[in-house]
C-alpha positions in Angstrom: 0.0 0.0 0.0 1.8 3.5 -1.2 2.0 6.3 1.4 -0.8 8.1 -0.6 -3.1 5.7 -0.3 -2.2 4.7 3.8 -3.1 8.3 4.1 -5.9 8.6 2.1 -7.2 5.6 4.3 -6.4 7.0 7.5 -8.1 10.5 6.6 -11.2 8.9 5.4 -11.5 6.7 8.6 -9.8 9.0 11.5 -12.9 10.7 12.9 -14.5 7.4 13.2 -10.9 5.8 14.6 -10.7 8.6 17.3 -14.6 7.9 18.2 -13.9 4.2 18.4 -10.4 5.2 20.8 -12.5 7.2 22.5 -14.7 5.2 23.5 -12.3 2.5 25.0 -9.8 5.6 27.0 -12.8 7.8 28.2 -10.8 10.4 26.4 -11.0 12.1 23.2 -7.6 14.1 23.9 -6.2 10.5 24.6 -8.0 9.0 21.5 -6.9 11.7 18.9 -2.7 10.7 20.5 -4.0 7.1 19.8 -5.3 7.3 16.5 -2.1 9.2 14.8 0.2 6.8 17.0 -2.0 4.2 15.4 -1.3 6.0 11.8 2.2 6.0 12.0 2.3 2.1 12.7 -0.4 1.4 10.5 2.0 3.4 7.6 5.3 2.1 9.0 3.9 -1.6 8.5 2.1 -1.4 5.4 5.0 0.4 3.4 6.1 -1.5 0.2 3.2 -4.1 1.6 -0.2 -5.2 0.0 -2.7 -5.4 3.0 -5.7 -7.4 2.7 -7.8 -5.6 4.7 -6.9 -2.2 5.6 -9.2 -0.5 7.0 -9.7 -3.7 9.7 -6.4 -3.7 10.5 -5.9 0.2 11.4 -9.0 -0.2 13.3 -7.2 -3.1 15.5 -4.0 -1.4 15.7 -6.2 1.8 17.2 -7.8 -1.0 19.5 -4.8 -2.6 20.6 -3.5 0.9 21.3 -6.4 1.9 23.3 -6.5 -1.0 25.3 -2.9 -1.1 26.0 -3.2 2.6 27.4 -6.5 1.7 29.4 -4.7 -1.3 31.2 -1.9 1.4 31.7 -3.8 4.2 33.2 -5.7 1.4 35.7 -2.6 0.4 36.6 -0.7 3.9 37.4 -4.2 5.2 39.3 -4.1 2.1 41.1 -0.5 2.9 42.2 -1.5 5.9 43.0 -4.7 5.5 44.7 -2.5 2.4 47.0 0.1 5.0 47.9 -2.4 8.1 48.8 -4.6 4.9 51.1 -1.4 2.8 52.5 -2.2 4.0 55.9 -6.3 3.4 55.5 -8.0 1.5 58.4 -9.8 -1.4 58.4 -12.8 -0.2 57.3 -11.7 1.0 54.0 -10.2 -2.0 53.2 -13.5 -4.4 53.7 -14.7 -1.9 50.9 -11.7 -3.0 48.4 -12.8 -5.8 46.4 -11.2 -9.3 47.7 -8.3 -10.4 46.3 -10.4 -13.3 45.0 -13.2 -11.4 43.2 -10.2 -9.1 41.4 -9.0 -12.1 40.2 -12.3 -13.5 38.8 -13.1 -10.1 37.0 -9.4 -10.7 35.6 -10.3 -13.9 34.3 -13.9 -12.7 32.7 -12.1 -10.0 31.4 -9.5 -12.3 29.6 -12.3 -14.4 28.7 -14.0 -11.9 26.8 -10.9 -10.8 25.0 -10.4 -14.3 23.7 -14.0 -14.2 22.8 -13.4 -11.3 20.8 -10.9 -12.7 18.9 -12.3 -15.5 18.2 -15.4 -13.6 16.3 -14.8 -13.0 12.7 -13.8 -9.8 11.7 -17.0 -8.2 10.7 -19.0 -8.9 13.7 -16.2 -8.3 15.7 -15.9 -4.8 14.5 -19.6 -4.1 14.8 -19.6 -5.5 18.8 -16.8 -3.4 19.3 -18.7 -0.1 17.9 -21.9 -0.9 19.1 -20.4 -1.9 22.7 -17.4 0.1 23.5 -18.0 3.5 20.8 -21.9 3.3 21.2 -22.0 3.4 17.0 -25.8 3.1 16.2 -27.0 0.4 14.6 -27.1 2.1 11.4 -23.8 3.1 11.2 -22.1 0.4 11.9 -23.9 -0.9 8.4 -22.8 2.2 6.8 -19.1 1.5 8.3 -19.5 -1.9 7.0 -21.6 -1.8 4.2 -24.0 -4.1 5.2 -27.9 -3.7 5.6 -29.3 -2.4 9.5 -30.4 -6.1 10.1 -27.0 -7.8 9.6 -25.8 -5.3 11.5 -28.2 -6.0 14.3 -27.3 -9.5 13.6 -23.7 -9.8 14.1 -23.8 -7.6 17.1 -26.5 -10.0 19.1 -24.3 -13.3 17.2 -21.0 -11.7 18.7 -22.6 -10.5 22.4 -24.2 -14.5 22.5 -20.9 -15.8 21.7 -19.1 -13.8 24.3 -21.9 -14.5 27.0 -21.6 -18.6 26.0 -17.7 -18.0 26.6 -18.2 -16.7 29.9 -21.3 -19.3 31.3 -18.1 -21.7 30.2 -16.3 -21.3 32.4 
């Protein structure tokens, strides 16, 4: 994929990229970093490269960033927060969640990450809108080209599949 084309790509998809980001940081300042860090990878990997799908993988690049920088932020405020509380009585610390419920909200939350990639790409890109950017129904058909009903489709067919990968286990 030339350089023109990466950023013709990346120009046509950014406001929707930085919504998406958005969505999964809590912050647009955050998202709009995301997204061109996201750019310069996406362009860095696809130079002198054919990519299949494009579009799919810039989005995942942006998700993978966003994610990673989520995870990152918990775990700096909960550094934080443990320092600020380190002398807290005992009362503050039945409020903590148990050492054993953190870990079981770990493991759902790795659960439903496998889930998600496990779902082919198209439904896994309209869950993802419809969940974590809160894309209407509509859109995500226009973002995929697809009719409203498959889009309502693949969303309910990828939230099923993640709620049968949870009751799993």
């Amino acid at each position: 994929m030339r350089l023109d084309s990466s950023l013709n790509l990346y120009v046509m998809h950014r406001r929707a990229l930085v919504d998406y980001a958005s969505s999964i940081t809590g912050s647009r300042a955050l998202a709009e970093d995301l997204v061109q860090e996201a750019w310069l990878r996406f362009a860095e990997a696809s130079k002198g490269r054919l990519l299949e799908d494009a579009t799919g993988y810039l989005f995942r690049i942006v998700r993978n960033l966003a994610i990673d920088g989520h995870r990152r932020n918990l775990r700096e405020s909960q550094l934080f927060i443990a320092e600020e509380y380190e002398g807290a009585t005992a009362a503050h610390a039945d409020q903590a969640p148990s050492q054993e419920a953190a870990m079981v909200s770990r493991q759902d939350y790795a659960r439903v990450m496998e889930a998600l990639a496990e779902l082919p790409e198209r439904t896994r890109i309209a869950l993802e809108m419809h969940r974590f950017g809160g894309a209407k129904l509509r859109e995500i058909a226009a973002f995929l080209d697809i009719s409203v009903s498959l889009a309502h489709a693949l969303v309910v067919d990828g939230v099923e599949h993640c709620r049968r990968r949870l009751e799993c286990s």
